[in-house]
N, C-alpha and C positions, 0 to 999 in steps of 0.2 A: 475355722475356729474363731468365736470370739473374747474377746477380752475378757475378766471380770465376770461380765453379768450371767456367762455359764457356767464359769470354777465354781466346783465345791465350796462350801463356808468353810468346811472342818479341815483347818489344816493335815496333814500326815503327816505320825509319827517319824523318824529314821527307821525303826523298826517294819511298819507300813510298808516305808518305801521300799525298802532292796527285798520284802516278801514282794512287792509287787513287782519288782524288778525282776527278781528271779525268775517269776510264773513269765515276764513280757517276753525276756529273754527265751522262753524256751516256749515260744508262739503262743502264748495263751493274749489274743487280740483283745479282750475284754479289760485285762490286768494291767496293758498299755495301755488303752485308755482314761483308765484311770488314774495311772501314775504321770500321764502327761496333764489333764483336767486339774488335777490335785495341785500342779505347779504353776499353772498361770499366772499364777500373781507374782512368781518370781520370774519371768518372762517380761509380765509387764510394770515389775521395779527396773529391771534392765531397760527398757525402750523407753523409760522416763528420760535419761541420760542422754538421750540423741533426739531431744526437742527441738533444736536449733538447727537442725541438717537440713530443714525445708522438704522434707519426707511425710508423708499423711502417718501418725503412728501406727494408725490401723494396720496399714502395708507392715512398718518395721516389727510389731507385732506378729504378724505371719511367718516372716521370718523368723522370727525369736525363738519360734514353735518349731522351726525345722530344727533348727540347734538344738534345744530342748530334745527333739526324737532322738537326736542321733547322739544326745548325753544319755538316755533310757538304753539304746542298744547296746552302747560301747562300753557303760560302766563297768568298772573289775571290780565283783562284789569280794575279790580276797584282799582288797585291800579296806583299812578301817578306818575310811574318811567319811567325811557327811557328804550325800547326794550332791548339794548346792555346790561346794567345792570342785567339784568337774565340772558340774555343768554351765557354772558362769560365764567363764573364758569360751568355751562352745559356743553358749549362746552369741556372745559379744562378738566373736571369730566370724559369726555369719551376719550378724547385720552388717557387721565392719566390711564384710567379705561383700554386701549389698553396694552399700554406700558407695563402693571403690568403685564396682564395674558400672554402677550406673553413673558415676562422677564425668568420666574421661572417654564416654563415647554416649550421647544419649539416643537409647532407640525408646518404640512404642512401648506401654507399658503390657499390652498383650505379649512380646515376647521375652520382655521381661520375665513374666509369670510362669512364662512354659517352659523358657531356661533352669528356673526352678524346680519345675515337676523333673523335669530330667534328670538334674540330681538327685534329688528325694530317691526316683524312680530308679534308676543307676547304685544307688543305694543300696536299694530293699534287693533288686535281683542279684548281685553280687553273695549278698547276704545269702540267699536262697539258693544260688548257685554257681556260688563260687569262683564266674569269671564275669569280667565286664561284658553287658551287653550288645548287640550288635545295634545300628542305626537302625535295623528293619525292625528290630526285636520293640524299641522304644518305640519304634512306631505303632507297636501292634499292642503296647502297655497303655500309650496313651492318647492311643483313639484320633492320630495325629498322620500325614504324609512322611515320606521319609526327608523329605525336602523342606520342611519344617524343622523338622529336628536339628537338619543342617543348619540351614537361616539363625534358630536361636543358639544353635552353640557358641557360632561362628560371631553373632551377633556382640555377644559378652566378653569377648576376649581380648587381651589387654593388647593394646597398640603396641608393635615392636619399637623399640628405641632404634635412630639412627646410630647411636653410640655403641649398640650392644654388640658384644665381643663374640664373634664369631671363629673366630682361630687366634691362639696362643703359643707361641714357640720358643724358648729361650731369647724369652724379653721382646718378641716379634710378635705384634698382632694385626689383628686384619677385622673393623668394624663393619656394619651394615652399611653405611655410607660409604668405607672404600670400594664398596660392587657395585655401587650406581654410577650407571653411565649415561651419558645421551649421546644426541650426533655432533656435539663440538667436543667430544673426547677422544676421539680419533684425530684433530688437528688443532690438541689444548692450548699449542703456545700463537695459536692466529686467533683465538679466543677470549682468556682470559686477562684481565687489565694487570698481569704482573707479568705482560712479554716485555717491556721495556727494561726492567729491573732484572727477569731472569737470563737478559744475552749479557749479563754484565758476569753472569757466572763463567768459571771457568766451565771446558765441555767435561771434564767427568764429575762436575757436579751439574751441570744441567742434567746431565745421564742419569745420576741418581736422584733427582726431582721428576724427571720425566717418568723413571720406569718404576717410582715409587707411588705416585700421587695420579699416576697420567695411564699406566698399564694395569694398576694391581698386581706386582712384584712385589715379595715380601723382600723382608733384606738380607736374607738367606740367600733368595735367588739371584739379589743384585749382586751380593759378595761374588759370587761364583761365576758372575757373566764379568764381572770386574776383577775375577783374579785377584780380590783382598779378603779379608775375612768379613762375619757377619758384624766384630764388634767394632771395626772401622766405620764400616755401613752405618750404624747405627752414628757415631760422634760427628762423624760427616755432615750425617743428616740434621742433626742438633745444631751442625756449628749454623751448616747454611740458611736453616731457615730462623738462627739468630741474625744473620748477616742479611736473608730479607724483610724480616722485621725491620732491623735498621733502615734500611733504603726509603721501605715506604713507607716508616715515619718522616726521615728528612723530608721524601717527594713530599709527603701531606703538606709540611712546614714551609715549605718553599711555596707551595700553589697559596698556602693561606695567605703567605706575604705579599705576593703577586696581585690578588685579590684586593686587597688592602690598600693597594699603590693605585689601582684602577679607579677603588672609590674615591 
C-alpha cells in the first residue's frame, strides 16, 4: 500500500465508516478495503511523528497500515466513539512495537518483513479459525519453508535480561545470571579476586557465600542445610556482603596509596 497518492480524496463520513466496518467485519473484502484506503491519511499524520527515528517513512507507513487493519477488525461498533479514537494508539502500538524490535537486535530487513506477514498472517487465521496457527500451517499461508518462519520469529525477539527474575519465594529469588556457570564455578574461591577478603569470613559465612553465589541454593535451601531459618539467611547475607564491600574498598584505598608512594 502506498501513501497519499492512492487514498481517496473524499474523506468518510463516521456514518460511512462503522457501515463499512460492519459489512469488513462480517467478510465483505471489498468494504475493508475501502475503509482501510479511506484512512490513509491518518496512518500517514501518525508516521509524520517518527521523522527522527532514522526509519525510511515508507517502511513506518506499512506498518501503520497493519495497525490500522487490525483497528477495522477489532472495532466494537456498540460502542459510540469515533473510528480515529481506537485506532490511533493501534496504529502508534505497532510502529512503536517496530522501532523497539528493530532497535535492540538489528537483523536484514527481508526478515524483518516476513516477521511481519506472520503476524498479519497469525491474525487473519486465528480470526477464521479460531486457534493459532501451526509453523507448518504459516508456511503453507506464506509461500515460505517452515525454517524461515522459525529464523524470523526467533529473529525479533527481545534479548532475555540477565536480571530477569526467574523464581520468587517469600523475598527469595533466583535471576538469569544466578544459572550461569562456567568451568571456574566448580572451584570459585581459586578463582575469583575476592578469595583473599573471603578466608577473612568466618566458615558459616563462607558457607553461605559459597552455596549462595557459588551452588545456586536459594536461602530456603541454605536455612535448612544450616539449621536456621530462611530470614536469618537472608540478614546474614546482607550483613556479609556489607562487610565485603567494606574490605575491598579499604583493599582498593590501600593499593591506591601504595601506588602513589612508588610514584
Amino acid at each position: 500500500m502506498k501513501p497519499l497518492e492512492q487514498s481517496s480524496d473524499k474523506l468518510l463520513s463516521q456514518g460511512e465508516m462503522r457501515d463499512l466496518i460492519a459489512r469488513a467485519q462480517q467478510g465483505d473484502h471489498e468494504a475493508r478495503k475501502r475503509m482501510i484506503e479511506g484512512n490513509t491519511r491518518l496512518v500517514w499524520s501518525i508516521v509524520q511523528r517518527f521523522t527522527s527515528r532514522g526509519v525510511e517513512l515508507e517502511d513506518l507507513f506499512q506498518i501503520g497500515c497493519i495497525g490500522l487493519m487490525k483497528s477495522v477488525d477489532k472495532f466494537d461498533l456498540t460502542y459510540d466513539v469515533k473510528f480515529s479514537t481506537y485506532a490511533v494508539p493501534m496504529i502508534i502500538g505497532e510502529i512503536q512495537r517496530f522501532l523497539r524490535d528493530d532497535g535492540m537486535v538489528k537483523v536484514s530487513r527481508s526478515i524483518r518483513e516476513l516477521n511481519f506477514k506472520i503476524r498479519h498472517a497469525t491474525d487473519e487465521f486465528i480470526k477464521k479459525n479460531e486457534h493459532p496457527p501451526t509453523i507448518h500451517e504459516l508456511a503453507q499461508v506464506l509461500g515460505v519453508t517452515s525454517e524461515e518462519i522459525v529464523t524470523a520469529s526467533d529473529a525479533l525477539r527481545d534479548p532475555a535480561s540477565l536480571h530477569e527474575q526467574l523464581y520468587e519465594s517469600e523475598g527469595d529469588s533466583i535471576t538469569l545470571m544466578d544459572q550461569m556457570k562456567d568451568e571456574k564455578s566448580e572451584q570459585p574461591f581459586d578463582y575469583i579476586p575476592l578469595k583473599e577478603v573471603l578466608t577473612r569470613l568466618e566458615p558459616r559465612e563462607q558457607s553461605i557465600i559459597y552455596l549462595r553465589y557459588f551452588s545456586d541454593c536459594t536461602q530456603t535451601e541454605i536455612a535448612n542445610r544450616l539449621g536456621i531459618s530462611q530470614v536469618q539467611v537472608s540478614r546474614l547475607e546482607k550483613k556479609i556482603l556489607a562487610q565485603l564491600k567494606n574490605w575491598m574498598a579499604t583493599s582498593a584505598t590501600v593499593e591506591e596509596e601504595e601506588v602513589k608512594k612508588d610514584i
